[in-house]
BALOBA-1460 file (C-alpha; in Angstrom, 3 decimals):
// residues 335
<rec num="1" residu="x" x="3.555" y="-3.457" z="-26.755"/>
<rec num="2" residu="x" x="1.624" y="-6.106" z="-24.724"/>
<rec num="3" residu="x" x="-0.386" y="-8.758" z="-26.494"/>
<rec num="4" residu="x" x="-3.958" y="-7.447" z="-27.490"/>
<rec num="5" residu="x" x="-5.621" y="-7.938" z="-24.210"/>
<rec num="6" residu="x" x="-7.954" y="-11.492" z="-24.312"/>
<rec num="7" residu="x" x="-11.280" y="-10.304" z="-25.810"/>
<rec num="8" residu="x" x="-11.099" y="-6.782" z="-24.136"/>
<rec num="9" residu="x" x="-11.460" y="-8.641" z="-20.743"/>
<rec num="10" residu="x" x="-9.406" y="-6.332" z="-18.880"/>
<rec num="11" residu="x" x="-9.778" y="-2.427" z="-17.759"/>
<rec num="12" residu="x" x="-7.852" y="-0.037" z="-15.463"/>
<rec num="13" residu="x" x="-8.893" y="1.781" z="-12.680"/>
<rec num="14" residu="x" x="-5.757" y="4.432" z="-11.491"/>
<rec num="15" residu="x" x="-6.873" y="6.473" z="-8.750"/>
<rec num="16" residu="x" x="-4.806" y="9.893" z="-7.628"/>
<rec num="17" residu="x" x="-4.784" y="12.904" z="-6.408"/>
<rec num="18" residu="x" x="-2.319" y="15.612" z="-7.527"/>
<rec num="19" residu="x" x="0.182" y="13.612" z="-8.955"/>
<rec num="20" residu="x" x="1.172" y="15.608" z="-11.518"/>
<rec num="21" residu="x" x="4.122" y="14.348" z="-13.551"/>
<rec num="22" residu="x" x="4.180" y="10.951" z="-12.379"/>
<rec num="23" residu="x" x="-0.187" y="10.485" z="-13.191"/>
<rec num="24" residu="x" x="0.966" y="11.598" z="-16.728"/>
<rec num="25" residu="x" x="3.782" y="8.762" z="-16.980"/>
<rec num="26" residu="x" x="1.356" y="6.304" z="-15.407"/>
<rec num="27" residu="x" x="-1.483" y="7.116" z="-17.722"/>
<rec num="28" residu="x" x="0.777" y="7.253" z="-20.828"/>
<rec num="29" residu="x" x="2.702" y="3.857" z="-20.291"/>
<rec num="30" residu="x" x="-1.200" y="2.734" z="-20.276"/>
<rec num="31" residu="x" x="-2.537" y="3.436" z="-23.043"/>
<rec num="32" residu="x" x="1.215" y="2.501" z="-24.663"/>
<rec num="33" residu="x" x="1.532" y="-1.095" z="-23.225"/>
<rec num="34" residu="x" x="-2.256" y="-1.875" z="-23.798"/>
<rec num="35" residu="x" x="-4.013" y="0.500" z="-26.468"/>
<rec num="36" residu="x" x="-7.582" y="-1.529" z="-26.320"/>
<rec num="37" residu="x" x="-8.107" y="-1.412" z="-22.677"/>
<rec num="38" residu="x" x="-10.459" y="0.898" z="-21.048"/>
<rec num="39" residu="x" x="-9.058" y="3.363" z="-18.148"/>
<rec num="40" residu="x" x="-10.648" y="4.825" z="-15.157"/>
<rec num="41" residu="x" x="-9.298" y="7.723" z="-13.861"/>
<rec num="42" residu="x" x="-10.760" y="8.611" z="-10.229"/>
<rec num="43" residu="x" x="-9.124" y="11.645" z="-8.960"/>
<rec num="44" residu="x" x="-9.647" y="12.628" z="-5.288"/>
<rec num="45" residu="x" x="-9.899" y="16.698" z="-5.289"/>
<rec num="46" residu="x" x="-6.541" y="17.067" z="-7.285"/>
<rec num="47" residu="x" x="-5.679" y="21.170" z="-7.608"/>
<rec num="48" residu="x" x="-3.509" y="20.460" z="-10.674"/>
<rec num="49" residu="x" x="-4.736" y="19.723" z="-13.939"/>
<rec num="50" residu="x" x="-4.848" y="15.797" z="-13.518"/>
<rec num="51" residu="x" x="-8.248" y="16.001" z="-14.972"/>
<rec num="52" residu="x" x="-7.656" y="17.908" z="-17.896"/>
<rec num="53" residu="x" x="-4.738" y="15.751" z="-18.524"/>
<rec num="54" residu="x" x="-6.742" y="12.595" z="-18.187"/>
<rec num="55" residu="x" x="-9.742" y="14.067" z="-20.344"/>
<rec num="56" residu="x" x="-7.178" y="14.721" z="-22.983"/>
<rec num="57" residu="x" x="-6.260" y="11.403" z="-23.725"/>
<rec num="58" residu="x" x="-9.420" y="10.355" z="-23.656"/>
<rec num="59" residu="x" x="-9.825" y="8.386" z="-20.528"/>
<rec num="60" residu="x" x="-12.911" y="8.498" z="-18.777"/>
<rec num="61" residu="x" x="-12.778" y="10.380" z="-15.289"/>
<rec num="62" residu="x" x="-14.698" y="10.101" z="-12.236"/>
<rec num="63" residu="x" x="-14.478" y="12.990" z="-9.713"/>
<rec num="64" residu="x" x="-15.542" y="12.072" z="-6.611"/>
<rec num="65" residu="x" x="-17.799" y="14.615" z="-4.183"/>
<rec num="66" residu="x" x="-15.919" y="16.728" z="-2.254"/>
<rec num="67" residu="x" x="-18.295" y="16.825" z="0.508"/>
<rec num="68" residu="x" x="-17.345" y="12.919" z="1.484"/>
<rec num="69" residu="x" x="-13.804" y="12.425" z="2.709"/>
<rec num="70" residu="x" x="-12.232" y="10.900" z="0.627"/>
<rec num="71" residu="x" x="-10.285" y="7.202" z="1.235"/>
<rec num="72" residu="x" x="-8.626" y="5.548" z="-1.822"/>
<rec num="73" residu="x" x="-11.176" y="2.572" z="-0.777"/>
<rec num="74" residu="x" x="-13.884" y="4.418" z="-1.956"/>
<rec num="75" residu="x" x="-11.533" y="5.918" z="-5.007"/>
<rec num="76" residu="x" x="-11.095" y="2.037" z="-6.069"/>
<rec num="77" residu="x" x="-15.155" y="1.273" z="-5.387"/>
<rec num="78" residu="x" x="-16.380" y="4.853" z="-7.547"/>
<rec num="79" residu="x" x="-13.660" y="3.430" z="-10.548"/>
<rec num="80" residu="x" x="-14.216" y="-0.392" z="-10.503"/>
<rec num="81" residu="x" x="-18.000" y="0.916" z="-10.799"/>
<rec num="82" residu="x" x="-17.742" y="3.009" z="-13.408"/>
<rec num="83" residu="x" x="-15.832" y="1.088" z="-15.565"/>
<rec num="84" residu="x" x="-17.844" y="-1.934" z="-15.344"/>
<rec num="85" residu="x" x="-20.870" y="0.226" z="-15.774"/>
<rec num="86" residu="x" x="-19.376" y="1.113" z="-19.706"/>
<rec num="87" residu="x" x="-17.426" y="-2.333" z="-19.995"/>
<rec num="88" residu="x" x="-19.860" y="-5.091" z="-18.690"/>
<rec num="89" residu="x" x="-18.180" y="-7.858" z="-19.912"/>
<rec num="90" residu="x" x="-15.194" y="-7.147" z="-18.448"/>
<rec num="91" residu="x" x="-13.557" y="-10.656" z="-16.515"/>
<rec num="92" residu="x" x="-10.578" y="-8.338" z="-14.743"/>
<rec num="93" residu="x" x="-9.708" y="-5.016" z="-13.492"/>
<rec num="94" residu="x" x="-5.999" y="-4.001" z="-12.557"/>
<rec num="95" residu="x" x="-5.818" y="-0.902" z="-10.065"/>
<rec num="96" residu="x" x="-2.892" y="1.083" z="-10.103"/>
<rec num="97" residu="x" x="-2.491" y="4.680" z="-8.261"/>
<rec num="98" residu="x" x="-1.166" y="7.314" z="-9.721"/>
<rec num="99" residu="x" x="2.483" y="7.502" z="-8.331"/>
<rec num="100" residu="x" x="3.097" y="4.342" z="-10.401"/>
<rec num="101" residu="x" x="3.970" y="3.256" z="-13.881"/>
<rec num="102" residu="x" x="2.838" y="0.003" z="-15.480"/>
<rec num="103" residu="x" x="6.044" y="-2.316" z="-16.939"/>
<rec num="104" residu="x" x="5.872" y="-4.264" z="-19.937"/>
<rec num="105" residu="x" x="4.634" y="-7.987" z="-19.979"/>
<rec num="106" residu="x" x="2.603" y="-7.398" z="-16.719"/>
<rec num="107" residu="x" x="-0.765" y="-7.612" z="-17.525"/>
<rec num="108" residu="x" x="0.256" y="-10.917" z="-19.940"/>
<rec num="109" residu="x" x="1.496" y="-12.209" z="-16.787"/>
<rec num="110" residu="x" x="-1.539" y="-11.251" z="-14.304"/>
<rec num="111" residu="x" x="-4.142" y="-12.214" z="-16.910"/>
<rec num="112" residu="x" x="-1.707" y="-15.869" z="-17.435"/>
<rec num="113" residu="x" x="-1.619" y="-15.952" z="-13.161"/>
<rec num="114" residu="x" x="-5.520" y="-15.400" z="-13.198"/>
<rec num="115" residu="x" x="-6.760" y="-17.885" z="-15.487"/>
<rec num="116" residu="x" x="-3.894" y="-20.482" z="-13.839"/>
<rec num="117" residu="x" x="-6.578" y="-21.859" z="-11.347"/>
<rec num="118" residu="x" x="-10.159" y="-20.931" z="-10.993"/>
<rec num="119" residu="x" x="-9.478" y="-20.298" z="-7.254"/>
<rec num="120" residu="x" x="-7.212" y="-17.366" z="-7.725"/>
<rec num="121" residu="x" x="-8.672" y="-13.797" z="-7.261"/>
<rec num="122" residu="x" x="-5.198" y="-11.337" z="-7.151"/>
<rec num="123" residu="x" x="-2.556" y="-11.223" z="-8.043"/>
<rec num="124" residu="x" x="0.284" y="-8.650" z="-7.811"/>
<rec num="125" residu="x" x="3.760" y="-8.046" z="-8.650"/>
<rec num="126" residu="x" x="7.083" y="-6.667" z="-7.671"/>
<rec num="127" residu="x" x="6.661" y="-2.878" z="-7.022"/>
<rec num="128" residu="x" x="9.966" y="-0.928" z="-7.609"/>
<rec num="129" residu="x" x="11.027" y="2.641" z="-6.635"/>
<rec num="130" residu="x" x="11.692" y="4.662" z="-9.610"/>
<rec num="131" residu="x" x="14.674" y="6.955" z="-7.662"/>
<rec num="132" residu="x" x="15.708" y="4.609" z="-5.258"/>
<rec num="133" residu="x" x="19.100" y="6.465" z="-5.029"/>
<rec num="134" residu="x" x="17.657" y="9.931" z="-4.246"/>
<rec num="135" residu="x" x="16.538" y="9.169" z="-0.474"/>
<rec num="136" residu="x" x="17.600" y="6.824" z="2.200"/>
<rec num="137" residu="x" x="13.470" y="6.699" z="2.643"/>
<rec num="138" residu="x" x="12.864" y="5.615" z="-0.945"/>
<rec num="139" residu="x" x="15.490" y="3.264" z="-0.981"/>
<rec num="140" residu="x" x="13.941" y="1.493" z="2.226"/>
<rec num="141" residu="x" x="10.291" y="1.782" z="0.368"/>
<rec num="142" residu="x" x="11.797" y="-0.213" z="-2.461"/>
<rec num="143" residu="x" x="13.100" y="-3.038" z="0.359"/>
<rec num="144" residu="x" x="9.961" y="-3.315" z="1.738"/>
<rec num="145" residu="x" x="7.995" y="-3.664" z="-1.940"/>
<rec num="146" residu="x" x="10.297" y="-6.992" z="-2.063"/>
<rec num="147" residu="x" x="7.388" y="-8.902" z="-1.020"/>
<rec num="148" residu="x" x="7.789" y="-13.337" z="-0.965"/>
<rec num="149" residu="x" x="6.567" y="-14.681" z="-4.069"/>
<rec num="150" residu="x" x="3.924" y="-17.412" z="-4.144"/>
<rec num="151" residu="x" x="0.309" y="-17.305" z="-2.216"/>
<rec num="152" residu="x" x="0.220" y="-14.606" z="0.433"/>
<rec num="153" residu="x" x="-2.074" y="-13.228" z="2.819"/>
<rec num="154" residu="x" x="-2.449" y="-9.778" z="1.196"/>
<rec num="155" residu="x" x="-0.513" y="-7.406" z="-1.792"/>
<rec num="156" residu="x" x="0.058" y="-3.556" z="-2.402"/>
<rec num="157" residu="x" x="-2.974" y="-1.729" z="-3.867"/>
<rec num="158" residu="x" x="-1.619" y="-2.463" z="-7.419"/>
<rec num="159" residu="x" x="-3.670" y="-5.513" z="-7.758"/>
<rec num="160" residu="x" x="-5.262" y="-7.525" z="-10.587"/>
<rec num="161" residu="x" x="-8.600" y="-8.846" z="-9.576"/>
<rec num="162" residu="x" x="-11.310" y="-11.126" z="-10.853"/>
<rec num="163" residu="x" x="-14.398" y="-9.152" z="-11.213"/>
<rec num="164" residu="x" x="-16.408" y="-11.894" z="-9.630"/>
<rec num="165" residu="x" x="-14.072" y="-12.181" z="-7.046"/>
<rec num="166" residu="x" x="-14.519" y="-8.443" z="-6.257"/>
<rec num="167" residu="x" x="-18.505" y="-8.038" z="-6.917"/>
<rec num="168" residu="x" x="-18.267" y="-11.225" z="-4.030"/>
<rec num="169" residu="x" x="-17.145" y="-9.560" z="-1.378"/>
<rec num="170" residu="x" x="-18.196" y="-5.847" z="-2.853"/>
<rec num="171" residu="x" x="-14.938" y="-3.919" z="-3.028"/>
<rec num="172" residu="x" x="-13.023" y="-2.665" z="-0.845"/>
<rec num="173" residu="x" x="-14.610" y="-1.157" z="2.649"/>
<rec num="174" residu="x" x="-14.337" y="2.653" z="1.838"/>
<rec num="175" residu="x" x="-14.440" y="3.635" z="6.184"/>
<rec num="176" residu="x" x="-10.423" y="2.308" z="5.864"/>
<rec num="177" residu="x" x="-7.789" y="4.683" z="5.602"/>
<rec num="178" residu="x" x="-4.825" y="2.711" z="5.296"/>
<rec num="179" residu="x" x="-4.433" y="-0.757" z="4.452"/>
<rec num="180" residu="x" x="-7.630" y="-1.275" z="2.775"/>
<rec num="181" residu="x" x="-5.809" y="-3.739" z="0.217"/>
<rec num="182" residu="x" x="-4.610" y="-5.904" z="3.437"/>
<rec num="183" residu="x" x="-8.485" y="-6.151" z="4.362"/>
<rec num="184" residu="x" x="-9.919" y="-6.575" z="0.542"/>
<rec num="185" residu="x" x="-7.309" y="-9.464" z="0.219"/>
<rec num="186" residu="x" x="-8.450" y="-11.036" z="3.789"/>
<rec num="187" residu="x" x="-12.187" y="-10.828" z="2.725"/>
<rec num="188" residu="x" x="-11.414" y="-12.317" z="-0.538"/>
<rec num="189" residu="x" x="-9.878" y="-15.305" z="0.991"/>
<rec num="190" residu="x" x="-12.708" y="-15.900" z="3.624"/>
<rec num="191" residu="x" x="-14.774" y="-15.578" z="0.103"/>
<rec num="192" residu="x" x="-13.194" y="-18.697" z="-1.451"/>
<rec num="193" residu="x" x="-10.023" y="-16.916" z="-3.038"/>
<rec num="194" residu="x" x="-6.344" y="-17.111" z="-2.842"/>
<rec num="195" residu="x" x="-4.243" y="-13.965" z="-3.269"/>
<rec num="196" residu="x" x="-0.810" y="-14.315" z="-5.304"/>
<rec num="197" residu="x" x="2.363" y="-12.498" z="-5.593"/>
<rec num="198" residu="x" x="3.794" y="-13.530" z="-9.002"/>
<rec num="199" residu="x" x="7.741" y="-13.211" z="-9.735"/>
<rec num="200" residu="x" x="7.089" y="-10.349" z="-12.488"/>
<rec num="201" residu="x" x="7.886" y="-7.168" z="-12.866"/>
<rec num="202" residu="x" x="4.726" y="-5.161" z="-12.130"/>
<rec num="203" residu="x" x="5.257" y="-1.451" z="-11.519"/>
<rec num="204" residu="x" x="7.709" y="1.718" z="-10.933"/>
<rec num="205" residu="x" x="6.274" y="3.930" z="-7.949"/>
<rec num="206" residu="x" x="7.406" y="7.029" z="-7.203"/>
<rec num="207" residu="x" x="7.419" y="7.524" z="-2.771"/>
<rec num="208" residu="x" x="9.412" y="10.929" z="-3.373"/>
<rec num="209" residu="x" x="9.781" y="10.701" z="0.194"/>
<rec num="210" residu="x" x="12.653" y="13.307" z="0.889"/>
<rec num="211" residu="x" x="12.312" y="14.379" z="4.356"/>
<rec num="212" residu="x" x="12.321" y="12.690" z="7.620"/>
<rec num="213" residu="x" x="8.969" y="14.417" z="8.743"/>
<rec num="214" residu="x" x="7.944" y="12.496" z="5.666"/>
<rec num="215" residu="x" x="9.115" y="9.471" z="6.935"/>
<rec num="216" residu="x" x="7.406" y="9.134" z="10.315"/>
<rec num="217" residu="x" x="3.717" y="10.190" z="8.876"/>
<rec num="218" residu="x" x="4.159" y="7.587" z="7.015"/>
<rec num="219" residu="x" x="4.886" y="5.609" z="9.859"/>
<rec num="220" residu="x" x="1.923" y="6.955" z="11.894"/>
<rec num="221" residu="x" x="-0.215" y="5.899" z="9.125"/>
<rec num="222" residu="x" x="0.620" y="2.246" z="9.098"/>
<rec num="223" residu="x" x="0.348" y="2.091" z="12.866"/>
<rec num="224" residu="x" x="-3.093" y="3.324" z="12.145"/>
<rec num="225" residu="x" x="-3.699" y="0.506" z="9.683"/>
<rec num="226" residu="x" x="-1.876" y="-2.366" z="11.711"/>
<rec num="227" residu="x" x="-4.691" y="-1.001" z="14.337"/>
<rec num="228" residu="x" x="-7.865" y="-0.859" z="11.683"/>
<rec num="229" residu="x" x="-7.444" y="-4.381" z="10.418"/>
<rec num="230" residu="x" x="-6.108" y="-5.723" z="13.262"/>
<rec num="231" residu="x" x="-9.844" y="-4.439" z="14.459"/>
<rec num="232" residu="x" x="-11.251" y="-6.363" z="11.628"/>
<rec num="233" residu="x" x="-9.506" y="-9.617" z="11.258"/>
<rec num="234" residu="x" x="-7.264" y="-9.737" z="13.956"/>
<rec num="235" residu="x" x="-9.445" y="-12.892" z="15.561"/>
<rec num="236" residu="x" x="-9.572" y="-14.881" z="12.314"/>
<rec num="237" residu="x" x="-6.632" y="-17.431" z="12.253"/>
<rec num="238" residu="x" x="-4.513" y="-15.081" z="10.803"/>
<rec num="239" residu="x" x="-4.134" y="-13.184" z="13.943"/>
<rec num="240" residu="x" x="-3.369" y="-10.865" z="11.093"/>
<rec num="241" residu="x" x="-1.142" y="-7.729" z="12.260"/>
<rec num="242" residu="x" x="-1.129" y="-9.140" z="16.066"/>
<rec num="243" residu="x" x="2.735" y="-9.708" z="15.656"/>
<rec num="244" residu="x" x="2.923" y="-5.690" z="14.534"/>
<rec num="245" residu="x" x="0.937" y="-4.549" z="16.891"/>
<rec num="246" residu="x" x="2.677" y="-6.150" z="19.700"/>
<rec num="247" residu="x" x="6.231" y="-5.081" z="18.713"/>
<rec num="248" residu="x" x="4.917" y="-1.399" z="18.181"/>
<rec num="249" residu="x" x="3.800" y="-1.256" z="21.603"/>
<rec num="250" residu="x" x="6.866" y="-2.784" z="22.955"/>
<rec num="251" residu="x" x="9.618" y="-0.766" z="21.041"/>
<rec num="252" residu="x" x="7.270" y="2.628" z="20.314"/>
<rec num="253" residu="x" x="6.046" y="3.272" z="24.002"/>
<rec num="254" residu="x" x="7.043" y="0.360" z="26.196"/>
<rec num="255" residu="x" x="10.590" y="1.118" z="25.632"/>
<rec num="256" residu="x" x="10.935" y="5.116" z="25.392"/>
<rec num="257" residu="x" x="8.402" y="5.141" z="28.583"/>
<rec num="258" residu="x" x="10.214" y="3.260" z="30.503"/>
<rec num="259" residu="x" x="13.359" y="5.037" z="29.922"/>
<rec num="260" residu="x" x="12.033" y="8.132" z="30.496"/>
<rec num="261" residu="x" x="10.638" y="7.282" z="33.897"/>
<rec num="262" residu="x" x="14.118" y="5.872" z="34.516"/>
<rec num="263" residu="x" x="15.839" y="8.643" z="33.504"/>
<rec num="264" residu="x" x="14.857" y="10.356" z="36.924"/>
<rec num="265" residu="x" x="14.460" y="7.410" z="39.309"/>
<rec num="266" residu="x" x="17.498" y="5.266" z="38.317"/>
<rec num="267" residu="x" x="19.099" y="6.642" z="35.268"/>
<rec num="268" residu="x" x="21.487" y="3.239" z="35.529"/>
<rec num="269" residu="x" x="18.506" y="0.973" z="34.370"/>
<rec num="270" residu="x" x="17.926" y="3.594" z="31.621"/>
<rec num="271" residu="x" x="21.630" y="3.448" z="30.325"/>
<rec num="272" residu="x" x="20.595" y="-0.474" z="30.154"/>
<rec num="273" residu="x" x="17.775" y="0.217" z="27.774"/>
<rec num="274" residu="x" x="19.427" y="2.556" z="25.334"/>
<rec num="275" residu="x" x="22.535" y="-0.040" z="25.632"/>
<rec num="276" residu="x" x="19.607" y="-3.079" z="24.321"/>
<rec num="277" residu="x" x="17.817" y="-0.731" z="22.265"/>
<rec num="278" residu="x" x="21.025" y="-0.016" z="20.467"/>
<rec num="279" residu="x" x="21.975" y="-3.916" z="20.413"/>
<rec num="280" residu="x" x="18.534" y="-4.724" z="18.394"/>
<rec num="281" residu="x" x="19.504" y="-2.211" z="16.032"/>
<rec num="282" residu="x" x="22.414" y="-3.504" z="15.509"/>
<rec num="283" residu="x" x="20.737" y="-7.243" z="15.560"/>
<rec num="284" residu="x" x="18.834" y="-5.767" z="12.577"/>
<rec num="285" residu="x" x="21.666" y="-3.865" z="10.458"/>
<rec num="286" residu="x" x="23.350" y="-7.049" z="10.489"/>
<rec num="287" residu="x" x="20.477" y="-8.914" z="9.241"/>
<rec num="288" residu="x" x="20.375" y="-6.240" z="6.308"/>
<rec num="289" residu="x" x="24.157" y="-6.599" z="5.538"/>
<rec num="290" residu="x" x="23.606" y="-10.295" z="5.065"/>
<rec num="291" residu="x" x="20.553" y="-10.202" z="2.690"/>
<rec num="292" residu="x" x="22.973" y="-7.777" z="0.424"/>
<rec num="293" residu="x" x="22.291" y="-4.377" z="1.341"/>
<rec num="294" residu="x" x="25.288" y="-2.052" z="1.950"/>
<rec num="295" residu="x" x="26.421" y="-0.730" z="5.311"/>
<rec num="296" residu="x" x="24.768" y="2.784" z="4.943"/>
<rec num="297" residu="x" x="21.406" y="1.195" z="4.052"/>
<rec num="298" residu="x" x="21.212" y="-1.329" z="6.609"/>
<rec num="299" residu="x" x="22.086" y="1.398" z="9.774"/>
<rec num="300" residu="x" x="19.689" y="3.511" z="8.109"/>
<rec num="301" residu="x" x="17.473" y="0.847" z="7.397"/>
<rec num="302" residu="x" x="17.885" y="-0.053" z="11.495"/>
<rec num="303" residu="x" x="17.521" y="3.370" z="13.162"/>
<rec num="304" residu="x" x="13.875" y="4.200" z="11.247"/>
<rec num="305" residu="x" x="12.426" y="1.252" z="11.242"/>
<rec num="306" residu="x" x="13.261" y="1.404" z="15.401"/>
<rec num="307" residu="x" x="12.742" y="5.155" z="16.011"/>
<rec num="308" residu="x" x="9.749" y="4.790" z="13.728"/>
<rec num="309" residu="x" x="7.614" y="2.526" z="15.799"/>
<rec num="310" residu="x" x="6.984" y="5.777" z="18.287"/>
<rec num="311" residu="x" x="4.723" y="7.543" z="15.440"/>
<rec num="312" residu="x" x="3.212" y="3.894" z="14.490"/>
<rec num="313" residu="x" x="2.117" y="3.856" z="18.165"/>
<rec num="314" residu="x" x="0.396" y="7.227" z="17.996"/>
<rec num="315" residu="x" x="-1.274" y="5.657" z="14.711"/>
<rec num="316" residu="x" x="-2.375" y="3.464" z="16.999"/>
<rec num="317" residu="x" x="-3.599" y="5.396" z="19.355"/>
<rec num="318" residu="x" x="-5.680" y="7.569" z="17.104"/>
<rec num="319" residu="x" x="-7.062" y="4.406" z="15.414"/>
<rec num="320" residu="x" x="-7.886" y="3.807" z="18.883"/>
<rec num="321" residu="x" x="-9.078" y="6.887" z="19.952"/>
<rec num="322" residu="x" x="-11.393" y="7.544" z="17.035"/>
<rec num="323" residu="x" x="-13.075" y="4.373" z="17.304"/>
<rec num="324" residu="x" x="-14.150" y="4.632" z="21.231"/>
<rec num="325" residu="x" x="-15.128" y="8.110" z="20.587"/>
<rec num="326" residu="x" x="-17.065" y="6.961" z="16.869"/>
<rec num="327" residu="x" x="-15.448" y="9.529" z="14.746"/>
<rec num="328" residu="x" x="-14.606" y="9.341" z="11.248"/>
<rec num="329" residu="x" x="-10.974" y="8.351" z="10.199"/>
<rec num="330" residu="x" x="-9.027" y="11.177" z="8.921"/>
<rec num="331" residu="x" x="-6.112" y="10.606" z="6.270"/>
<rec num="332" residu="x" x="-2.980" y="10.865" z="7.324"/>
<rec num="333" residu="x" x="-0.825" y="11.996" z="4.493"/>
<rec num="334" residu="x" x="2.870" y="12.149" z="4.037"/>
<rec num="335" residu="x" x="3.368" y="13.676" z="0.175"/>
């Protein structure tokens, strides 16, 4: 069990939406790890009984309205309210969603990385897959969760945040659809605050990505989000996303187009482009072999992250499209 948590300061918000089995293990290890913190439970239109569940451990539950689409900005915004509406005195909120699982000695750690200098806001953890092994696709989630350690620009939506430093900047913006936690992080360090990744064990999350289709939605909706915040902060002096951006364009339509148009004026130049595109690939299974990862993983590793720049550049373009024509973002979900 984790240390009795410093004069109650700290509460939960874990936001979801028909998670079923893995809300339950999330809301569970909870209450196990820290019995005298208060939980938030937002749940986003869920069809399964994620409420009921929730209601019968006791946790408090916020439903948010139908009638407003929902973002898990505006999840995050409806808990962190709530719970400092019943817990006033509260100094820190963790988020988690509801595909993960809290670890043991993480909140000890967040609360220790917190009150380590009065100029930290977040901090975050290492996020692991709980089945790595059962898709290539979760196996390349848990690569990419392997985030540097030490000050960074921005962390995964299972934060730990100073309530000032959140009441600051007033939450996250809830028009963002993806990669609202990049542009609650960048706000928070125009605010005065440095973000942290801390080398702790933070959280299990459970992609259950199985399918290719899978795969590239999820692709499309981080092109989408590379496109939002590049919107928002890409002319701070982060250029933050610019480098994304630009290699998305290049590899998802630069590339294919030109080798399509090519393909039926001079096919030769097009055999030259599949013969580089294959060469970067290769550049980057390499790169993977060396940092550990075995040769299966690191081709696979290769191919999607190439082939899956095509549906971040239509995440681009919808981003793009939306936003000259003022519509409302819709989600793009993959599970």
């Amino acid at each position: 069990m984790e240390r009795e948590v410093k004069d109650k300061a700290l509460g939960f918000v874990v936001i979801g939406r028909n998670e079923g089995d893995r809300l339950k293990t999330g809301l569970k290890a909870i209450q196990s790890l820290t019995p005298d913190a208060p939980i938030v439970y937002v749940d986003s239109g869920s069809t399964d009984d994620s409420v009921t569940f929730a209601q019968s451990l006791s946790i408090t539950v916020v439903e948010l309205d139908m009638s407003i689409p929902f973002t898990a900005a505006r999840a995050r915004n409806a808990g962190f309210e709530r719970l400092l509406s019943d817990h006033p005195s509260l100094l820190y909120v963790q988020f988690m969603d509801g595909d993960c699982e809290l670890l043991p000695n993480w909140v000890e750690s967040a609360i220790s990385g917190l009150e380590s200098n009065g100029s930290i806001g977040i901090v975050s953890g290492r996020r692991s897959e709980r089945y790595p092994e059962v898709s290539i696709y979760n196996t390349l989630i848990d690569i990419e969760w392997n985030t540097p350690v030490g000050e960074i620009l921005a962390v995964l939506g299972d934060m730990c945040v100073k309530v000032e430093a959140f009441n600051k900047i007033d939450g996250f913006n809830e028009t963002i659809i993806a990669a609202e936690d990049d542009d609650f992080c960048l706000r928070a360090r125009r605010a005065g605050y440095k973000t942290y990744r801390l080398d702790a064990l933070m959280s299990k999350h459970d992609a259950n990505i199985l399918h290719l289709s899978q795969w590239y939605k999820r692709s499309k909706r981080g092109g989408h989000g590379y496109a939002n915040i590049h919107h928002l902060h890409g002319k701070g002096p982060e250029k933050y996303f610019l480098k994304e951006i630009k290699s998305v364009t290049f590899w998802g339509f630069l590339v294919p187009a030109s080798f399509i148009f090519f393909l039926f004026t001079a096919p030769f130049i097009s055999l030259l482009i599949i013969c580089g595109y294959t060469a970067f690939i290769g550049k980057t299974v390499l790169r993977r072999i060396r940092s550990g990862d075995s040769l299966p993983t690191a081709i696979a590793y290769g191919a999607l992250i190439f082939t899956g720049k095509i549906p971040e550049f239509m995440g681009i373009l919808q981003y793009c499209k939306n936003h000259l024509l003022s519509r409302k973002h819709q989600l793009i979900e993959y599970k």
